[in-house]
N, C-alpha and C positions, 0 to 999 in steps of 0.2 A: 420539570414534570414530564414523566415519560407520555411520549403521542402513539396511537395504537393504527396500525393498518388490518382491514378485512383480506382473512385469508380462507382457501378452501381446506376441508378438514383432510384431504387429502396429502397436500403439502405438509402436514405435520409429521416431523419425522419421528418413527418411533424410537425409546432411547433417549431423547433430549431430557433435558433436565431445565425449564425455563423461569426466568428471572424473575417475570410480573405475573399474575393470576390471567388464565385464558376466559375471556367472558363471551358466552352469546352474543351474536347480531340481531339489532332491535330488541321490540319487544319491551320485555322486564330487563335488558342488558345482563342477563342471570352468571353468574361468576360461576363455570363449566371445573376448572380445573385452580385447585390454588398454586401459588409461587414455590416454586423449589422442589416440586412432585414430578415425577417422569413419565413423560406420557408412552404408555403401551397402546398391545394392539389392537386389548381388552377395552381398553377407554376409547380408544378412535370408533371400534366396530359399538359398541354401547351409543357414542352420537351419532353415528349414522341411521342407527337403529330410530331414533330417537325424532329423525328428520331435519337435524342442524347438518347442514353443506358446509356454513361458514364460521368465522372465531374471531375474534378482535383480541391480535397479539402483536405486543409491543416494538418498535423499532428497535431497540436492541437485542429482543428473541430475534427480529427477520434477521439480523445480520448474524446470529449464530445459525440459524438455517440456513441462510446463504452463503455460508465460509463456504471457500473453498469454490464455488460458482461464477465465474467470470460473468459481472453484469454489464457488460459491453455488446452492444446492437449494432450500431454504427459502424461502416465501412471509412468514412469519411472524417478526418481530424477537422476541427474546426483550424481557419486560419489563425496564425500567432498574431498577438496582439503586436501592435505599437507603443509601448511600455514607456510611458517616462520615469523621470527620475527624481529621487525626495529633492528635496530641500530641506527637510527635518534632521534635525541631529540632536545629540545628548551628549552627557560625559563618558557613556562609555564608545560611544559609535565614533567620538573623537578619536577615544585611544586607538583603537582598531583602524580608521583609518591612516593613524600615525605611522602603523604600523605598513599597510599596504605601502604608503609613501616609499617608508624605508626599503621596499622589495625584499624583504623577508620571508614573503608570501609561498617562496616557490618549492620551499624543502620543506618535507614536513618531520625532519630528522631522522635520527638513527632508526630503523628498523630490526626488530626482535626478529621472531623463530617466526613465520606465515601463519598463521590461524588455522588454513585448510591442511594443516599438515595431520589435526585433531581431526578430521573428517572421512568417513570409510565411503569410497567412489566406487563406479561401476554395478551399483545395485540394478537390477532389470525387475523388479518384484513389483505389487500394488503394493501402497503404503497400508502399514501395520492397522489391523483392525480396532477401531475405538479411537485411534491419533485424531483426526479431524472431526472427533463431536467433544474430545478433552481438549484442543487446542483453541476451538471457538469459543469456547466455556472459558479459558481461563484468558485469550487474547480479549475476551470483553469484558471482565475484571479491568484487565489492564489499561484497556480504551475509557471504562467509568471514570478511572484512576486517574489517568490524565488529564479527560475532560475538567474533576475535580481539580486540578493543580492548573488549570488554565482559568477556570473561574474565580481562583484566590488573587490569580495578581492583577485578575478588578480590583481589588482591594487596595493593592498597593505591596503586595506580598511580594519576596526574588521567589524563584523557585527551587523546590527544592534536589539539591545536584543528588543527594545519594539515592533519592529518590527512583532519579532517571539514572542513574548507574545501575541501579537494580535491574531495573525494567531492560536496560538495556544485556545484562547479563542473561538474564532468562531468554531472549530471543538468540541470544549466542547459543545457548545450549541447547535449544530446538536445531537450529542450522547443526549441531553435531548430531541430534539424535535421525533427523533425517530433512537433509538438505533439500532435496527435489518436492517433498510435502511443502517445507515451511515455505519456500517460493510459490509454491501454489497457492496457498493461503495470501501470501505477500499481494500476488497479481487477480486481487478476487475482494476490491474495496468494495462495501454496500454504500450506497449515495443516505447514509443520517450520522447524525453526531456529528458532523463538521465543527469545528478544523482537527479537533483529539483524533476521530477517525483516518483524516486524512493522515496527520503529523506520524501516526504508527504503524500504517502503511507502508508510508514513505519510508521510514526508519529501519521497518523490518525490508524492502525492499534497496534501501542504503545498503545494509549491512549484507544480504547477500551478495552483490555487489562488489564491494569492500574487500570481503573475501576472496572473490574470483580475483580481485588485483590483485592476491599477495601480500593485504594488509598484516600486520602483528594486533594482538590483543589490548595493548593502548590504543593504536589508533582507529579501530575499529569502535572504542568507547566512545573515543570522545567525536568522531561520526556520527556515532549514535545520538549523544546527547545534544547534539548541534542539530539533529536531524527534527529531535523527538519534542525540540518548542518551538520552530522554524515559523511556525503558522502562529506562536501562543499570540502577537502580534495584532494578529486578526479581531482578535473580542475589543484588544484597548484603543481599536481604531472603529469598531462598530459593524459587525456583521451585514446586518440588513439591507446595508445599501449592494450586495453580492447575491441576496438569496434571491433576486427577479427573475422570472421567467425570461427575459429577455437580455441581450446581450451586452456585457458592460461598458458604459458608456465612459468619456471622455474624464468626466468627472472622478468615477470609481477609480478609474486607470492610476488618474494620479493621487486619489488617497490610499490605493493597492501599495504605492510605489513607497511608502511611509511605515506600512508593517514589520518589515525586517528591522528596521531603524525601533520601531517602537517597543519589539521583542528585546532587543539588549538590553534596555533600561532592567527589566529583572532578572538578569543575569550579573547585577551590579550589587554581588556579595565578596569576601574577601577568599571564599575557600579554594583552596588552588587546585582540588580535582577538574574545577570547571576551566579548563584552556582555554586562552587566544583563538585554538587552533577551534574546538569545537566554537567558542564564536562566531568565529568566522564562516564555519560552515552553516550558522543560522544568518549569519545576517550576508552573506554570498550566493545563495543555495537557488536562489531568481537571476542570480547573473548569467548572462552568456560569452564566450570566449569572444566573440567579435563584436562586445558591447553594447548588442542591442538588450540587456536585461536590464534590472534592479536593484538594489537603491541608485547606483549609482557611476552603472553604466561601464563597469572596467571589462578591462582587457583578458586575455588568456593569461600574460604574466604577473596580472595582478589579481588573481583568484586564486586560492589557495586548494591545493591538489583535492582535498576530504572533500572540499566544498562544491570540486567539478562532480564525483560520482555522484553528491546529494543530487546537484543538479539533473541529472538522465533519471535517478531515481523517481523526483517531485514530478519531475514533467510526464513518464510512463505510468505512474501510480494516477497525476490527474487527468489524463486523457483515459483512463480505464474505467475512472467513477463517471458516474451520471450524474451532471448535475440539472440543476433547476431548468436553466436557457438550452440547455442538449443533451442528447443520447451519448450513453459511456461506448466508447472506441473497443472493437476485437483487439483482443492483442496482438494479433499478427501486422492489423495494419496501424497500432502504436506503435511499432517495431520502427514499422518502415517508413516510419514521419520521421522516428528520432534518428535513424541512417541517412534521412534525405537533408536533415540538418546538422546533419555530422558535414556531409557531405560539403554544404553551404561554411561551415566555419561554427557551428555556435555549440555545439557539443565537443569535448575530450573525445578521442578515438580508442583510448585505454579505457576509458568507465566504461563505454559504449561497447566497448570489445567484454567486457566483466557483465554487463546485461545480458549479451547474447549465448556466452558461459553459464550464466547461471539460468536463462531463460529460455535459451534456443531459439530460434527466427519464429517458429510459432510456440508463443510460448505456454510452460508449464500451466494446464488447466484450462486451458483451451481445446472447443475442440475443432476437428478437421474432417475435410472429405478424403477417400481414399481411392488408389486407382481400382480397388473393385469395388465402388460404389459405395460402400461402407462407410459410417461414421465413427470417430474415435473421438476417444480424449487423452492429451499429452500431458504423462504422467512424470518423466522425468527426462533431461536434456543431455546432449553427447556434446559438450564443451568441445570437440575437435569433428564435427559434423552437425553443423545448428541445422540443417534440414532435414536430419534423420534422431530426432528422438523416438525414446519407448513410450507406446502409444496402449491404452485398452480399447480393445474391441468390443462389440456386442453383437449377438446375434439380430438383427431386426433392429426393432425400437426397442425392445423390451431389456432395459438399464437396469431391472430387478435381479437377472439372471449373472453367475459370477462372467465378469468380462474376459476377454484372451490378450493376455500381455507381451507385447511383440517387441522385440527392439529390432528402430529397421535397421539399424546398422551392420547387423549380422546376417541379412536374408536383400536379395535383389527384386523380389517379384511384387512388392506393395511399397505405394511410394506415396507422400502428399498432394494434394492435386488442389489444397486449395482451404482457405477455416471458413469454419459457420460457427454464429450466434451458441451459446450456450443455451438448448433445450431446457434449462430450468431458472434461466434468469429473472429474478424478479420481475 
């Protein structure tokens, strides 16, 4: 049952096309606008007229109004836990670790043609007008989609792989249609629908990733697909003990540590698109290279390469969302937790080096202060200069007016000085 938050009639954007019926605050709760209508300017200036401020609209309209918004406040990364490890197993987290035994782990085979070689770079442009109110629209299809294939295997259901082959196809061909967008989107989670919101995130934020290492179009799939049920885990272990205001306790830690373990079990079909390798990368994707992660506590040489990038991927996409016990992290200072734990041993320095390629140090959709006092937002990343992406400017405050799209790479006299909060974060 979809949960509605009070919004100002201002934040509606015009153009959207929303999912649930927009209903009045109090009152008679009067249903203002029905489901799948587009709201114009005519309808916004009509309720104002009218004396309604506010609207009761759905969590999955806020997070299509919010695409693209970085909802991170915080300066400050909460410290990493102290993670223990399952005990739980199955038949197939047998084979897999069979497999680790064997150190198999470390090649992830032949490699095709690069992925990024389908990609046209060097754009300095806004992204194309209409991409980020079609992208949110159709990325939460996709998020429903999910969510639905994560509530089946309550049931007892595997899941389904062409499924997530689809899904995962369609965010490939966003990363071609425009790379620097779809990362923005990627680093711009809204804190509802856990863990599907999360898992896609993550996935789409994998998969840029992925690319910047040089992957081929197989292993970017099956990334993908290892990515995109990493979390399905979560529901067949009980959510609620995670959704407290407060910070998780002893208890949580170790039935946390049981998730990845409890996701393979639906993974336990015979069809062979679904790899070892994407496996691996769902039930690895909580480890850390100097073994303080999850389930089960391994090594750098016993994690398997797809399942390092997930890893910088899960940890930057969850330090961005908000959750319930703290405020979602800027991404500039997500950046620089996962460098100061690159630094420590517990991240890949290649996935790590592929974040900052596709993200830049402050990253895409974020915004910044500027040495003339100006505020921006970074629009797209210079893979060979992470402190100088192309940024848009505004005159003033006034975000209405078209912005000036600067790449600093090409000019010496405006420089970063420093990120601020997203001005429209939920």
């Amino acid at each position: 049952m979809a949960r509605f938050t009070s919004l100002p009639i201002q934040q509606l954007p015009v153009g959207s096309i929303l999912r649930a019926p927009i209903n009045e605050i109090g009152g008679t709760n009067t249903k203002l606008l029905a489901e799948g209508t587009e709201i114009t300017a005519a309808f916004l200036e009509k309720l104002i007229t009218r004396g309604i401020a506010r609207v009761a609209i759905s969590d999955g309209d806020m997070a299509s109004i919010n695409a693209f918004r970085p909802q991170g406040k915080s300066r400050h990364p909460a410290p990493s836990h102290l993670y223990r490890q399952s005990i739980s197993f199955n038949d197939v987290s047998k084979k897999i670790d069979q497999i680790v035994h064997s150190g198999k782990v470390s090649t992830p085979g032949e490699s095709g043609d690069p992925f990024s070689r389908k990609i046209e770079k060097g754009s300095t442009r806004s992204y194309e007008r209409g991409l980020e109110e079609q992208w949110s629209y159709e990325s939460e299809e996709q998020i429903l989609s999910l969510g639905n294939l994560f509530e089946a295997t309550l049931d007892g259901q595997s899941v389904d792989v062409q499924f997530l082959k689809k899904q995962c196809e369609i965010i490939l061909q966003r990363i071609c249609i425009d790379q620097d967008a779809f990362v923005c989107f990627a680093a711009s989670p809204f804190p509802s629908g856990y863990p599907s919101r999360h898992a896609y995130h993550t996935t789409c934020m994998a998969l840029a990733i992925g690319v910047e290492c040089g992957l081929d179009d197989e292993h970017l799939l099956q990334l993908g697909m290892g990515s995109l049920i990493h979390d399905v885990g979560m529901g067949l272990i009980g959510l609620k003990q995670f959704e407290s205001p407060t910070t998780i306790l002893a208890k949580g830690l170790k039935n946390l540590a049981d998730h990845p373990v409890a996701a393979l079990k639906v993974t336990d079909f015979r069809e062979e698109e679904f790899t070892d390798a994407a496996r691996l990368v769902t039930y690895q994707i909580h480890e850390r290279l100097d073994g303080s992660g999850y389930p089960r506590g391994r090594l750098s040489h016993q994690i398997h390469p797809l399942a390092k990038i997930a890893a910088v991927a899960d940890a930057f996409v969850g330090m961005l969302t908000p959750r319930p016990h703290r405020m979602g992290v800027q991404g500039y200072y997500a950046v620089k937790k996962i460098l100061d734990e690159t630094r420590e041993g517990k991240y890949d320095p290649k996935a790590v080096r592929g974040l900052l390629k596709a993200t830049s140090l402050f990253p895409i959709g974020s915004y910044v202060k500027l040495t003339n006092e100006k505020h921006a937002r970074v629009i797209r990343s210079n893979p060979s200069e992470y402190t100088k992406p192309t940024i848009e400017v505004w005159n003033g405050d006034d975000q209405e007016t078209e912005p000036t799209v600067i790449d600093l790479c090409s000019q010496d006299t405006i420089a970063i000085t420093g990120a601020i909060a997203c001005p429209k974060a939920a």
